[in-house]
C-alpha angles and dihedrals in degrees: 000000000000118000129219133183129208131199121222085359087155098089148009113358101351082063102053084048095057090043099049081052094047093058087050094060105252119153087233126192109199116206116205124169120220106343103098095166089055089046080050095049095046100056090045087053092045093042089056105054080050104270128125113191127171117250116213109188101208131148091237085201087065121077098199082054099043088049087047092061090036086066094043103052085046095059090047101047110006095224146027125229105181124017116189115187108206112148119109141140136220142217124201110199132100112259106259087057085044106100122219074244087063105045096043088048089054090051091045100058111017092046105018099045094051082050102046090047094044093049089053093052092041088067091057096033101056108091094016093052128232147162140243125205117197110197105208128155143277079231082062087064106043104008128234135236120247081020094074091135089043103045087057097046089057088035078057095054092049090057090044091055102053095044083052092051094056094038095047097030088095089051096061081247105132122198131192134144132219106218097198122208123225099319128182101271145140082249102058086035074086082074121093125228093261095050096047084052092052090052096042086047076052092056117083090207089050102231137063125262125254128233088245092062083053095049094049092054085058102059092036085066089043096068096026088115088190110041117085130160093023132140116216111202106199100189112114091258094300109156101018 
C-alpha cells in the first residue's frame, strides 16, 4: 500500500486531498500546525466514513519540527510515496501595510516549509521512487493586488517546482505542481458578495472551483508516471 502525506490536510483544500487519497486506498499521514480541535474533528469525520489517517502536529515552517515528523512517519511506515505540500498562509493588505513579520512568516511557511519537507522525503525517495505534489495559486501565475507577499510566495513555489522535477527526474522522483483558481474556502469566505460575483464574471466556466477538483488534480499528478515539472491550473480556465 502506497503512503502519502499531506501538509495542513485538516481543512479547506489539504482536507479534500487526504480524503480523495484516502478513497484510493493510500496508508496517509496528515500534518496540521496549532489547531488541535480541527485535527480532532477531522479524524472524527474521517473515522467515521471509515478512514483512519495519522495525524503529525509540526510547524512546517520549522526545521527541528519537520525533522521530528519525518522521523516519525519513517518509523511508522519506512518510506513515502506522495508528498503534497499544501500548507500555506496567507496575508490581505496592500504592501506598504505588509510587515517584514508577515512576509517572512509567509516564506516561511508557503515556500520554506514545501522545501524543508521535500528535502526530508527526497532523502527516502531517491532510489525507491516517489512524487511530490506542491499546491501553489493561480495568483502565483499571474499576482494579485492587495497579495503582493502571497502571490510571490506561490509564484516562488512554481519556480521551485520546476528547478526539483529536472534535478530529481533521474532519480525516478517526479515533481509537479496543481495551481488552483478561486476555489470555495474559509479563506475566499473573506470575500463579499460583490467581490465573489466579479471573480466568478472573471471565470469562463461561471463558478468557482471546490477543494475536491483540486484534490483530484493532485492525485491525478500523483500517479501521472510520466509527467514531471508541470503546473496544473485548476481554475475553470480564469487568467488565461
Amino acid at each position: 500500500m502506497k503512503t502519502a502525506l499531506i501538509t495542513g490536510g485538516t481543512k479547506g483544500i489539504g482536507k479534500a486531498i487526504a480524503l480523495e487519497f484516502l478513497k484510493r486506498d493510500y496508508e496517509v499521514v496528515i500534518n496540521y500546525h496549532a489547531d488541535e480541535e480541527a485535527a480532532a474533528s477531522t479524524r472524527e469525520e474521517f473515522n467515521m466514513l471509515g478512514y483512519y489517517p495519522v495525524l503529525m502536529r509540526a510547524d512546517v515552517g520549522d526545521e527541528r519540527q519537520v525533522r521530528a515528523m519525518f522521523v516519525d512517519l519513517f518509523s511508522t511506515y519506512g518510506k513515502l510515496d506522495v508528498l503534497v505540500n499544501n500548507a500555506g498562509i496567507s496575508v490581505v493588505k496592500v504592501i506598504q501595510d505588509t510587515t517584514a513579520a508577515e512576509w517572512d512568516r509567509l516564506f516561511a511557511v508557503n515556500v520554506k516549509g514545501a522545501y524543508l519537507c521535500a528535502r526530508e522525503a527526497v532523502d527516502k525517495m531517491i532510489g525507491h521512487g516517489g512524487c511530490i505534489v506542491n499546491v501553489a495559486s493561480i495568483w502565483g501565475e499571474v499576482g494579485a493586488s492587495c497579495e503582493v507577499a502571497y502571490s510571490a510566495t506561490k509564484g516562488a513555489l512554481i519556480a521551485f517546482t520546476k528547478a526539483l522535477a529536472k534535478e530529481l527526474a533521474p532519480s525516478k522522483v517526479r515533481v509537479n505542481c496543481v495551481s488552483p483558481g478561486v476555489i470555495e474556502t474559509d479563506m475566499n469566505a473573506r470575500l463579499s458578495a460583490v467581490e465573489v460575483e466579479d471573480l466568478i464574471n472573471s471565470i469562463p466556466v461561471g463558478r468557482m472551483g471546490t477543494p475536491e477538483e483540486v484534490a483530484e488534480a493532485c492525485v491525478f499528478l500523483a500517479e501521472a508516471d510520466y509527467i514531471t515539472g508541470e503546473i496544473l491550473s485548476v481554475g475553470g480556465g480564469f487568467a488565461k
